[in-house]
PDB file of N, CA, C and O in Angstrom:
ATOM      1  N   UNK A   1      87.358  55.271  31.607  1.00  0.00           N
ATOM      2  CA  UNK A   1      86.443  55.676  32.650  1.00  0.00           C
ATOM      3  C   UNK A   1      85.804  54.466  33.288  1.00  0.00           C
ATOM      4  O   UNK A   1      85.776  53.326  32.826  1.00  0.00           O
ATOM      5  N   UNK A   2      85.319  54.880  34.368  1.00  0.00           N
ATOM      6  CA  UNK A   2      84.795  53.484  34.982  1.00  0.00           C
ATOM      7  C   UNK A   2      83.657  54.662  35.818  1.00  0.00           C
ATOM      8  O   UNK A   2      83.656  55.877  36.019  1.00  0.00           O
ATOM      9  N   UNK A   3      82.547  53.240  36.212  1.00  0.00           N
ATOM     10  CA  UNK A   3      81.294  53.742  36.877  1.00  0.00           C
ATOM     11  C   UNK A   3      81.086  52.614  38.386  1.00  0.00           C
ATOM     12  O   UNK A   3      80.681  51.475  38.158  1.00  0.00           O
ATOM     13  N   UNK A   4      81.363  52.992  39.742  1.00  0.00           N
ATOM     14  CA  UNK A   4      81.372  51.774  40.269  1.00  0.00           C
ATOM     15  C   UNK A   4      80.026  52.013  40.602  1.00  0.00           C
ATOM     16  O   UNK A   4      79.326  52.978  40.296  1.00  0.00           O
ATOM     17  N   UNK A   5      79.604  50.494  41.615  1.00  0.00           N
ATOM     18  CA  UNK A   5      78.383  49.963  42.315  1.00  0.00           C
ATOM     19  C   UNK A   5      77.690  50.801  42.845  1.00  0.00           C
ATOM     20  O   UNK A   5      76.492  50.528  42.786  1.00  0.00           O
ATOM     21  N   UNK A   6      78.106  52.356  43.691  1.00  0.00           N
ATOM     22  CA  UNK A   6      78.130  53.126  44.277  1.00  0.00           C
ATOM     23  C   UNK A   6      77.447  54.103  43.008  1.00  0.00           C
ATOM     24  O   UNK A   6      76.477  54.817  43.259  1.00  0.00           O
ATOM     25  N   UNK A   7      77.894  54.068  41.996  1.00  0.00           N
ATOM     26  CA  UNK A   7      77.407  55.239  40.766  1.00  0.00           C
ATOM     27  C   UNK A   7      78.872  56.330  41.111  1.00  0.00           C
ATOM     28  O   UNK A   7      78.361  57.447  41.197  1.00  0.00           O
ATOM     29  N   UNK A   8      79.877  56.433  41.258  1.00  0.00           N
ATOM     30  CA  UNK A   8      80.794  57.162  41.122  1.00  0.00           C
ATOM     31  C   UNK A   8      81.507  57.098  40.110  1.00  0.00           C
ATOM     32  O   UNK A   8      82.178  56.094  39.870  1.00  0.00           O
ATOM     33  N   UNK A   9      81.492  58.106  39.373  1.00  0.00           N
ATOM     34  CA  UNK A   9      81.803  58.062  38.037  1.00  0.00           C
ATOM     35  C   UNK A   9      83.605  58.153  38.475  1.00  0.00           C
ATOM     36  O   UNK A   9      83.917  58.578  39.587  1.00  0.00           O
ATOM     37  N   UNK A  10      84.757  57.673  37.395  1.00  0.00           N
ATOM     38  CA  UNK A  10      85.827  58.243  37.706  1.00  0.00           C
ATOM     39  C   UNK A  10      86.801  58.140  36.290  1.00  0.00           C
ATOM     40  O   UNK A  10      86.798  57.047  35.723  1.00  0.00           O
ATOM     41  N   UNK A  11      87.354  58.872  35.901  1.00  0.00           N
ATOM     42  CA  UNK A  11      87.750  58.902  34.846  1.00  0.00           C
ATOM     43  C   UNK A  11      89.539  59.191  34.455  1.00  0.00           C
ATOM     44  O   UNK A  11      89.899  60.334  34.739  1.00  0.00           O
ATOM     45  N   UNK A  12      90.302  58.555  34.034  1.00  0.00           N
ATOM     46  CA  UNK A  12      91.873  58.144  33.341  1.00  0.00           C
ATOM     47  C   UNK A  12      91.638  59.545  33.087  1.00  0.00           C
ATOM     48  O   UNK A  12      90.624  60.203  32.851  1.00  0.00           O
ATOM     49  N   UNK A  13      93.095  59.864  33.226  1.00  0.00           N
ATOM     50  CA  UNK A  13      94.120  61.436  33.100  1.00  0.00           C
ATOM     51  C   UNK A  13      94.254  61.422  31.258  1.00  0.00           C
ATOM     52  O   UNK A  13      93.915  62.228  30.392  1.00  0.00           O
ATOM     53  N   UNK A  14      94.852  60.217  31.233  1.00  0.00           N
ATOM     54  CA  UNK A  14      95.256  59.727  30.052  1.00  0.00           C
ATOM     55  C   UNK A  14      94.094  60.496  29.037  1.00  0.00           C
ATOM     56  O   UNK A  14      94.572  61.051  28.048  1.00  0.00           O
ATOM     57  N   UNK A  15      92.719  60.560  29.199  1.00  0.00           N
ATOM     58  CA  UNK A  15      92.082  61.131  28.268  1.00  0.00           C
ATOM     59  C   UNK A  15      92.113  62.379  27.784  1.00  0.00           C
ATOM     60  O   UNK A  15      91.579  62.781  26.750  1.00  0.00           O
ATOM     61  N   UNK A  16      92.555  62.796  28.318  1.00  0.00           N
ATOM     62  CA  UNK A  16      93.393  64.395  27.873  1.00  0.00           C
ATOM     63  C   UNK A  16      94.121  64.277  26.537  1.00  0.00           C
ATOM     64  O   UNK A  16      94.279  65.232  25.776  1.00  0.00           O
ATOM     65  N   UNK A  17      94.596  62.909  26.284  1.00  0.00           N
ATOM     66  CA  UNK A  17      95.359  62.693  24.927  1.00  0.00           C
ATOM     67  C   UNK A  17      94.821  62.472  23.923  1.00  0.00           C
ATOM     68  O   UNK A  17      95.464  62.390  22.876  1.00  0.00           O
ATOM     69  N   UNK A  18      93.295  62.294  23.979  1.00  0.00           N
ATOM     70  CA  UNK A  18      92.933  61.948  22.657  1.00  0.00           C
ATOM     71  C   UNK A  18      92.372  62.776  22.543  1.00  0.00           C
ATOM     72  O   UNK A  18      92.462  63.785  23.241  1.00  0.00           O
ATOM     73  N   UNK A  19      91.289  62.529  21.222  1.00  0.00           N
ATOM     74  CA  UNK A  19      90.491  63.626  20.692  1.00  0.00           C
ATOM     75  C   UNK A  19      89.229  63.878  21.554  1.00  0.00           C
ATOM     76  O   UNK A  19      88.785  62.993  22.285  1.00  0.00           O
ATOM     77  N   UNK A  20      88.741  64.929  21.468  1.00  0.00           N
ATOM     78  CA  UNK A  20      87.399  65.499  22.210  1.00  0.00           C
ATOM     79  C   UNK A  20      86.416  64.702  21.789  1.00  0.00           C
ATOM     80  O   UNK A  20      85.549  64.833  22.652  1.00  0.00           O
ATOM     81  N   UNK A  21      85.968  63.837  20.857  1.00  0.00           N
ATOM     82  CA  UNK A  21      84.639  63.214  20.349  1.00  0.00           C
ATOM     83  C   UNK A  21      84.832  62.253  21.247  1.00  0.00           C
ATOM     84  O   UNK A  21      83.950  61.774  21.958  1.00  0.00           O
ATOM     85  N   UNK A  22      86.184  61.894  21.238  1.00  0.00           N
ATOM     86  CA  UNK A  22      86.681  60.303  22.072  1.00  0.00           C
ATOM     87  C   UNK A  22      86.387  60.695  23.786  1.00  0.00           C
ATOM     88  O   UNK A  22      86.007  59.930  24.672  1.00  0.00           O
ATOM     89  N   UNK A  23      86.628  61.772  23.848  1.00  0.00           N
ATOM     90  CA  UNK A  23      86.658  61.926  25.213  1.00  0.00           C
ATOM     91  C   UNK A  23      84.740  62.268  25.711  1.00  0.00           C
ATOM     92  O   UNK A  23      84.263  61.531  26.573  1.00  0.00           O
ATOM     93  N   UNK A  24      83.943  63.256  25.159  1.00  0.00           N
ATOM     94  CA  UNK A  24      82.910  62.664  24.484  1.00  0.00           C
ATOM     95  C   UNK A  24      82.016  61.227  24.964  1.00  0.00           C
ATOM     96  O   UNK A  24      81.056  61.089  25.721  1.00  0.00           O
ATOM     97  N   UNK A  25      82.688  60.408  24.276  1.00  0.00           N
ATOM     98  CA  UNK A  25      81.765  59.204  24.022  1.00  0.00           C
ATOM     99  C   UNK A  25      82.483  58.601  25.283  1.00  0.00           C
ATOM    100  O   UNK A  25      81.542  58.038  25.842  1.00  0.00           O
ATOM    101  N   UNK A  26      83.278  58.447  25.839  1.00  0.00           N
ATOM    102  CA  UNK A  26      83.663  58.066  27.430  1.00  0.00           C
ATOM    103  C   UNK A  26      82.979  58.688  28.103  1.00  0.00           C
ATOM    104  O   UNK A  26      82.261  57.982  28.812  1.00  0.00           O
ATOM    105  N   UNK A  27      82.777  60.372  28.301  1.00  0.00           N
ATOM    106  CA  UNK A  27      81.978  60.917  29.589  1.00  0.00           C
ATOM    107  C   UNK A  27      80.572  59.959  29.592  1.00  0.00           C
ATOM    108  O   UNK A  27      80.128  59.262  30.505  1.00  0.00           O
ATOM    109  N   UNK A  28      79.869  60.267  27.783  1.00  0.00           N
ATOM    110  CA  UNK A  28      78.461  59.748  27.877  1.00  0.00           C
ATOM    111  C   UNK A  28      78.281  58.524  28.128  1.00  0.00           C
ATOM    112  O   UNK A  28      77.204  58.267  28.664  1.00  0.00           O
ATOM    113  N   UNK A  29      79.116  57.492  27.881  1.00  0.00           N
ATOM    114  CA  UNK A  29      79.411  56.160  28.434  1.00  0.00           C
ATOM    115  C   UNK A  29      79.291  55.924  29.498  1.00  0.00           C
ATOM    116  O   UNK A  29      78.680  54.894  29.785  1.00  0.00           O
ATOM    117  N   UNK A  30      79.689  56.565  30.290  1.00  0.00           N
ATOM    118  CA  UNK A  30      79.970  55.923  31.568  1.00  0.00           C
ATOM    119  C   UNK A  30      78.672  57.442  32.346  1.00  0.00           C
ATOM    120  O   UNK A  30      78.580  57.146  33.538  1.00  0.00           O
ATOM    121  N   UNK A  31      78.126  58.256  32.185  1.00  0.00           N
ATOM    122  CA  UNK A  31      76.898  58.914  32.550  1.00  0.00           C
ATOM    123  C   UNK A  31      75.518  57.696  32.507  1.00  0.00           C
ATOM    124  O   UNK A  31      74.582  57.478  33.277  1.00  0.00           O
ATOM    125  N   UNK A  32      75.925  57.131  31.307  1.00  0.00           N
ATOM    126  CA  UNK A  32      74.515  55.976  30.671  1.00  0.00           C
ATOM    127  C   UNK A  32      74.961  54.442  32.041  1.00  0.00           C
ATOM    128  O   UNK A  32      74.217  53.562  32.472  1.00  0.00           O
ATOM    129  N   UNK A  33      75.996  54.641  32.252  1.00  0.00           N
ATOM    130  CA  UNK A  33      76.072  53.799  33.691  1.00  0.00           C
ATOM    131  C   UNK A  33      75.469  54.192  34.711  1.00  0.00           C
ATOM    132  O   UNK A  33      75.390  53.378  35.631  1.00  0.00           O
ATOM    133  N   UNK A  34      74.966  55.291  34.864  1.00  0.00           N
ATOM    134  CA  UNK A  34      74.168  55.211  36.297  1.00  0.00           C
ATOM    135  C   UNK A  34      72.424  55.245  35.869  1.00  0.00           C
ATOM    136  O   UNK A  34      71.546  55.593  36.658  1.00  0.00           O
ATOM    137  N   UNK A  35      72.210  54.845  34.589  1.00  0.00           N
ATOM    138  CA  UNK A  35      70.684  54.691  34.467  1.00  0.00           C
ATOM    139  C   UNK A  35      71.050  52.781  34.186  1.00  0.00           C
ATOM    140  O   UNK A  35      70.500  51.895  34.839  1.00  0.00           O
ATOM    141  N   UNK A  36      71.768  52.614  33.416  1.00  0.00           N
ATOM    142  CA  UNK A  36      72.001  51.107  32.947  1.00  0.00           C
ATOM    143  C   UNK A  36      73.488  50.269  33.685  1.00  0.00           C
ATOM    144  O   UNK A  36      74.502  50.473  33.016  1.00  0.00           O
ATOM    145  N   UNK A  37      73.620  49.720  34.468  1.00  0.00           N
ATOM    146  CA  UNK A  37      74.839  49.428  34.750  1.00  0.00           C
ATOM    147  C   UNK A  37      75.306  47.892  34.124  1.00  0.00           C
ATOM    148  O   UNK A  37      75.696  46.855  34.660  1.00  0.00           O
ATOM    149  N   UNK A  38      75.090  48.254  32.884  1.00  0.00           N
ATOM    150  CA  UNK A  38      75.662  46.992  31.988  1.00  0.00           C
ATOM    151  C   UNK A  38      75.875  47.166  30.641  1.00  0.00           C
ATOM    152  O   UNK A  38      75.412  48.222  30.211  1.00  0.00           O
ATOM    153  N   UNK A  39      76.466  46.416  29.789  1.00  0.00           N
ATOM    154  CA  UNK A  39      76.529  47.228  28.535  1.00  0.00           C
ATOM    155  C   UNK A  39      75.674  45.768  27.861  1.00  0.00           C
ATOM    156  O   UNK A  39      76.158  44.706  27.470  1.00  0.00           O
ATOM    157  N   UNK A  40      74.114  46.263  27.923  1.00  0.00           N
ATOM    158  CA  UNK A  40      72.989  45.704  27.280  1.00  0.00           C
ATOM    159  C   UNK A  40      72.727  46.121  25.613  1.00  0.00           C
ATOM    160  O   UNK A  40      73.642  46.821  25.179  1.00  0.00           O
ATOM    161  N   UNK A  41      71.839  45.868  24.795  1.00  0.00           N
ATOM    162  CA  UNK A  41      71.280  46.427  23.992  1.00  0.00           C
ATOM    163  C   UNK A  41      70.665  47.994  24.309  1.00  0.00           C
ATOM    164  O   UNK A  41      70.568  49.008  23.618  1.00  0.00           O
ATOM    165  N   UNK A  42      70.229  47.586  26.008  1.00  0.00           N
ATOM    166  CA  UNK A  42      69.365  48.690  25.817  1.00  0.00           C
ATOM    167  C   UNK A  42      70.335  49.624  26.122  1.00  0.00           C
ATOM    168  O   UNK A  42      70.214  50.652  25.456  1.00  0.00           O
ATOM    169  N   UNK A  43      71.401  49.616  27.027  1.00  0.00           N
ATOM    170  CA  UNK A  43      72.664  50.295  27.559  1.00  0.00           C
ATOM    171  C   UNK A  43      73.435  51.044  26.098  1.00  0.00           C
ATOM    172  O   UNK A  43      74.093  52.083  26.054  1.00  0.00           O
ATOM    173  N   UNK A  44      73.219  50.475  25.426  1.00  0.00           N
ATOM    174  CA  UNK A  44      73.792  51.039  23.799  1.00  0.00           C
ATOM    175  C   UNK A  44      72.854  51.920  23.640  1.00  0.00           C
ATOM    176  O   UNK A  44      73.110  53.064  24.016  1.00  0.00           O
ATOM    177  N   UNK A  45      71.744  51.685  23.146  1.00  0.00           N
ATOM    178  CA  UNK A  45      70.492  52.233  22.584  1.00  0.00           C
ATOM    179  C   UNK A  45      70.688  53.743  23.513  1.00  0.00           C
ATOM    180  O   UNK A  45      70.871  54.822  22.950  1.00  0.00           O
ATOM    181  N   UNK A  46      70.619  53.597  24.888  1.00  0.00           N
ATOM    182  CA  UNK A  46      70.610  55.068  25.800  1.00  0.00           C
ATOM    183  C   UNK A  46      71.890  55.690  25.206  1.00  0.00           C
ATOM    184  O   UNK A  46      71.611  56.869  24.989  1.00  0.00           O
ATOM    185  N   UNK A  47      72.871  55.501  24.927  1.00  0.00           N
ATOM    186  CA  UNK A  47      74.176  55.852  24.538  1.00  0.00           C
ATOM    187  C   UNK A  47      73.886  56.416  23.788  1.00  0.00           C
ATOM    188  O   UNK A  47      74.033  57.606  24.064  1.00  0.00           O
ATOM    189  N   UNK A  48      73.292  56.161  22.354  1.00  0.00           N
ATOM    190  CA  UNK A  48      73.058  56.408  21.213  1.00  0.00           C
ATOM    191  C   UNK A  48      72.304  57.187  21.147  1.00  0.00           C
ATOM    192  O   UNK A  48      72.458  58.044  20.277  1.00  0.00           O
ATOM    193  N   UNK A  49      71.472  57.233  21.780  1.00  0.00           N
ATOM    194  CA  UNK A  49      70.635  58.565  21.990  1.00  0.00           C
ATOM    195  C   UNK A  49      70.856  59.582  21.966  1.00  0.00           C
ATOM    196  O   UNK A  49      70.157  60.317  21.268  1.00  0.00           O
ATOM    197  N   UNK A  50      72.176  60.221  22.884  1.00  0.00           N
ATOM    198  CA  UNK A  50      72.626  60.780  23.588  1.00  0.00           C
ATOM    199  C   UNK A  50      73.538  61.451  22.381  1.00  0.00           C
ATOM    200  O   UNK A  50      73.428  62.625  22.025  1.00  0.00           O
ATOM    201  N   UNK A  51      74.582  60.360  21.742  1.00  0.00           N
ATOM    202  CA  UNK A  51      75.605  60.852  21.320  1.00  0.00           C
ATOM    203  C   UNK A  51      75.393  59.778  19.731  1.00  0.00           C
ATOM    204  O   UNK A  51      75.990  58.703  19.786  1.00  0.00           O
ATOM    205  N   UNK A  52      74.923  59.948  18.955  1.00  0.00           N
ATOM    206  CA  UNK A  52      74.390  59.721  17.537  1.00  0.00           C
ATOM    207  C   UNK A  52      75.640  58.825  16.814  1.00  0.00           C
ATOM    208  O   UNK A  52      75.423  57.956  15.969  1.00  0.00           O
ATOM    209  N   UNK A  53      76.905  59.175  17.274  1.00  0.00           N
ATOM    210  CA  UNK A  53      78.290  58.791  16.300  1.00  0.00           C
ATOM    211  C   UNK A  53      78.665  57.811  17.372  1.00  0.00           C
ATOM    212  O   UNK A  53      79.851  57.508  17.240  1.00  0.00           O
ATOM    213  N   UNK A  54      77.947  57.042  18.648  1.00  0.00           N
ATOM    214  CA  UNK A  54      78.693  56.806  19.429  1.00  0.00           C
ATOM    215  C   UNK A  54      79.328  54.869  19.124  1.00  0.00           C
ATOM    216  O   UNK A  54      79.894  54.091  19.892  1.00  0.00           O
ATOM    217  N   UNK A  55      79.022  54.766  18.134  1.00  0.00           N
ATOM    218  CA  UNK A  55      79.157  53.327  17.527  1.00  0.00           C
ATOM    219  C   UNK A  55      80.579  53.302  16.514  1.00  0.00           C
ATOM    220  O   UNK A  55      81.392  52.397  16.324  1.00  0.00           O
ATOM    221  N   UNK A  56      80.506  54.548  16.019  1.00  0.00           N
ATOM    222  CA  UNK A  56      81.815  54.896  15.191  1.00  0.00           C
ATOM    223  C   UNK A  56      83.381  55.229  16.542  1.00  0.00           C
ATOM    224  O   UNK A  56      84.459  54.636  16.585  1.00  0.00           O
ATOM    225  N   UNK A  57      82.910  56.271  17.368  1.00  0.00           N
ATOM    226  CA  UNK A  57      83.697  56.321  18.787  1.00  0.00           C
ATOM    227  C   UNK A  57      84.314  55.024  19.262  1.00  0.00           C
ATOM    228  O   UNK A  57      85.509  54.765  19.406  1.00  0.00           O
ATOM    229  N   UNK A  58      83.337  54.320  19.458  1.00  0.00           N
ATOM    230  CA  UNK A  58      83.418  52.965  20.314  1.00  0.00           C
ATOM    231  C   UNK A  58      84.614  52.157  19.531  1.00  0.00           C
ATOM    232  O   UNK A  58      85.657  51.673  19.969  1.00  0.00           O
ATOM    233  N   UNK A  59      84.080  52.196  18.241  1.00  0.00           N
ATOM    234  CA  UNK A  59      85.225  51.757  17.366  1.00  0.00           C
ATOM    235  C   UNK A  59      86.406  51.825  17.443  1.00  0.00           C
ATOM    236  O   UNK A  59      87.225  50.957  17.140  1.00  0.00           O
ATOM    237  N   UNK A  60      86.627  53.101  17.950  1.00  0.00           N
ATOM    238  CA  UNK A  60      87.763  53.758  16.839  1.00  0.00           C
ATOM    239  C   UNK A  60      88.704  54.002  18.498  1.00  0.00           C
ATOM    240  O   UNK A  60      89.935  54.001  18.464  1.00  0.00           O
ATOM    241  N   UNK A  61      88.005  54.183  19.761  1.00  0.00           N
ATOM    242  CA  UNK A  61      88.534  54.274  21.301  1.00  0.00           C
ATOM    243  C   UNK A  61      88.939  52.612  21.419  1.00  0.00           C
ATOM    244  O   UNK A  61      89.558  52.315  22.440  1.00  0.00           O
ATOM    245  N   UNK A  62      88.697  51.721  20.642  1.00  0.00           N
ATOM    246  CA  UNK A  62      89.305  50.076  20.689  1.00  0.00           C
ATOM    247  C   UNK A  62      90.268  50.163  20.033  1.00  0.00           C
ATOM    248  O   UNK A  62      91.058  49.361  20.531  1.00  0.00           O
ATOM    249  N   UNK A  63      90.699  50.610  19.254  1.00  0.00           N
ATOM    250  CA  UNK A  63      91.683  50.551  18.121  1.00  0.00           C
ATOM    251  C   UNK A  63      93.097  51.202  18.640  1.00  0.00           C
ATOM    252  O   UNK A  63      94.192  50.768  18.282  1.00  0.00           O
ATOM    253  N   UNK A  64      92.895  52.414  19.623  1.00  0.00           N
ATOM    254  CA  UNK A  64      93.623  53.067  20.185  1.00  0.00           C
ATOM    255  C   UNK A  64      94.008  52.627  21.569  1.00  0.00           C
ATOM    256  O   UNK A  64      94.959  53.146  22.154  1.00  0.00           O
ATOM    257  N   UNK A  65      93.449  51.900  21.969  1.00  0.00           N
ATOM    258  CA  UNK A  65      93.376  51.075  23.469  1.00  0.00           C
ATOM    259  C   UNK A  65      94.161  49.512  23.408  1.00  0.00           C
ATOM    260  O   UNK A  65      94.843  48.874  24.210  1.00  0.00           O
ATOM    261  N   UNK A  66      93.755  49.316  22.247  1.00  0.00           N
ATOM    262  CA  UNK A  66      94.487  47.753  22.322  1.00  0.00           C
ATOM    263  C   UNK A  66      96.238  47.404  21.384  1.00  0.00           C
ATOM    264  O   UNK A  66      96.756  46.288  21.439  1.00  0.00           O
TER     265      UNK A  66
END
């Protein structure tokens, strides 16, 4: 997913293939882009808020990506 300058959220087809938590922690990811447009401490912290497991996600959506 990506969030541009504009705040338009837009999001890979491709996510249809993984699991729902994964897909999940991308929507809320890139939602926490139009309050934070950076991935700060505090840009985590709003994430986390939101979605409690989203540090385990993050993980585990790298592992499958690279």
């Amino acid at each position: 997913g990506s969030c541009s300058s504009t705040k338009v959220l837009t999001f890979n087809t491709q996510l249809l293939k993984i699991k729902k938590e994964l897909i999940d922690y991308v929507v809320v990811h890139e939602l926490a882009h139009l309050k934070h447009m950076n991935h700060s401490k505090e840009f985590h912290a709003f994430v986390n808020k939101y979605l409690e497991t989203s540090n385990i996600s993050r993980k585990e959506l790298k592992k499958i990506t690279s």
